[in-house]
N, C-alpha and C positions, 0 to 999 in steps of 0.2 A: 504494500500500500504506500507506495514512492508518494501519493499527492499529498500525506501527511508528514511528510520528513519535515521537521524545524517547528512543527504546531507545538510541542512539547520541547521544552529544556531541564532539565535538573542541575540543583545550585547546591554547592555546600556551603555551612553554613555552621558558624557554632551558637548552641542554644543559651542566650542572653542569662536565663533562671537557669540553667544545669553546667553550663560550661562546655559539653558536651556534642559532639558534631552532630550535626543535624541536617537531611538531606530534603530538599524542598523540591517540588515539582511544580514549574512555573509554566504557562499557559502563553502564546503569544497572541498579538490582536485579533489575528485571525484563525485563529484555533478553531473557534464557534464555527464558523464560515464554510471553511473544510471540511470540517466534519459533516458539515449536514447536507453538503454536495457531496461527499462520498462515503458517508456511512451503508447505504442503501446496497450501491453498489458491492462495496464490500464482502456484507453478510450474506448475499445472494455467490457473489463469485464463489468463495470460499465452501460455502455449505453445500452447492448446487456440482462444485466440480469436486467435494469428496466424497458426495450419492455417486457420481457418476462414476470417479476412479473406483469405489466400492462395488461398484454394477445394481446397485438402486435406485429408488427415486424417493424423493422427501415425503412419500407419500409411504412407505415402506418401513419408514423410519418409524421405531415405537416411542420416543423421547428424546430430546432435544435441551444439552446443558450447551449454557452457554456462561461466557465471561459479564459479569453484572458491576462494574462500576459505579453503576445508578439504578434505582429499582424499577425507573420507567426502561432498561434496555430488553427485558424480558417480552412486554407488547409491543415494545418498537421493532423485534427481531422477528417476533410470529408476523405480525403485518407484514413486514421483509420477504418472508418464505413462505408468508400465505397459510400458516397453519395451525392449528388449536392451540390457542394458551396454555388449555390444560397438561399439554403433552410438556410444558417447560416446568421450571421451580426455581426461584430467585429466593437465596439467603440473605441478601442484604438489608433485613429486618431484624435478624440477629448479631452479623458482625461486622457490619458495615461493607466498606471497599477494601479489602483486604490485598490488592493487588494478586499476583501470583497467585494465592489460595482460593481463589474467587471458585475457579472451574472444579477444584477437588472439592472445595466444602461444597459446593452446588450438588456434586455427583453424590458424595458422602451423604447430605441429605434427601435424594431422589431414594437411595437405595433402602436407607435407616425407615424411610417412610413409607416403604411398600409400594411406591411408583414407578422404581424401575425393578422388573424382575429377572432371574435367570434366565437366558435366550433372548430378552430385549435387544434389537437393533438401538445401540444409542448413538446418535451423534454429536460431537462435543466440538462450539466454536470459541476463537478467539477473537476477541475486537481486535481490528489496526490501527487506534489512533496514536502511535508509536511508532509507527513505519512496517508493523508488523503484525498479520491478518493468518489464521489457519484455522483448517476445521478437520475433523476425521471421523468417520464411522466404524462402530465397531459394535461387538457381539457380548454380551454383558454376560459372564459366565460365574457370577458371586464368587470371587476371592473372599477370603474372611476380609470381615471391617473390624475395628472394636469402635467403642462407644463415640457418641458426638462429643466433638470438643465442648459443647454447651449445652445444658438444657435447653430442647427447641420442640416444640408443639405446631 
């Protein structure tokens, strides 16, 4: 996702109250901008052309985790790919934006919660607003979990 390179900077920084270095993620003018001419894009490219490498269709697909940032990326991404809400689950009502952890706590709570089961098709995307977008399908085969990092209802 080339047309977001430079939306995103990260600054170091030491934290004024701790002393302690502190890594900030700074946003530039036009970050909003970009995004919203090529988010669309994106989540379509990405999740449309790992149905396909996979040899299915999104329609095929039983579940749908995705990277949630914001809790509105959950209905912005089914609208994207044209498909049931129900079939997603967004955590960021328990631990916020947790970067990186986003896709696993999401997957960890699909499973914990009986929504994704053994033999589910699931496919799992990444946003690009970092210059970097992926998504992949795969066959949900219940490895052991242990328990949720959190109480989560």
């Amino acid at each position: 996702s080339a047309d977001t390179c430079g939306t995103f900077s990260y600054e170091l920084d030491i934290d004024e109250e701790t002393g302690t270095p502190k890594i900030s993620m700074i946003a530039s003018s036009k970050t909003g901008r970009v995004l919203a001419e090529t988010a669309t894009f994106y989540v379509r490219e990405v999740c449309l052309g790992a149905a396909q490498a996979a040899g299915v269709s999104l329609s095929d697909i039983d579940f749908f985790i995705f990277h949630t940032p914001m809790p509105w990326f959950v209905p912005f991404a089914a609208r994207a790919l044209e498909i049931d809400p129900a079939k997603t689950v967004c955590t960021n009502k328990f631990y916020g934006n947790t970067g990186p952890a986003l896709m696993p706590a999401n997957l960890h709570y699909a499973v914990q919660t009986g929504r994704i089961k053994r033999g589910d098709l699931v496919l799992l995307q990444s946003i690009g607003s970092a210059s970097s977008a992926g998504a992949v399908v795969m066959r949900w085969n219940a490895p052991g979990l242990g328990p949720s990092p959190a109480h989560v209802t």
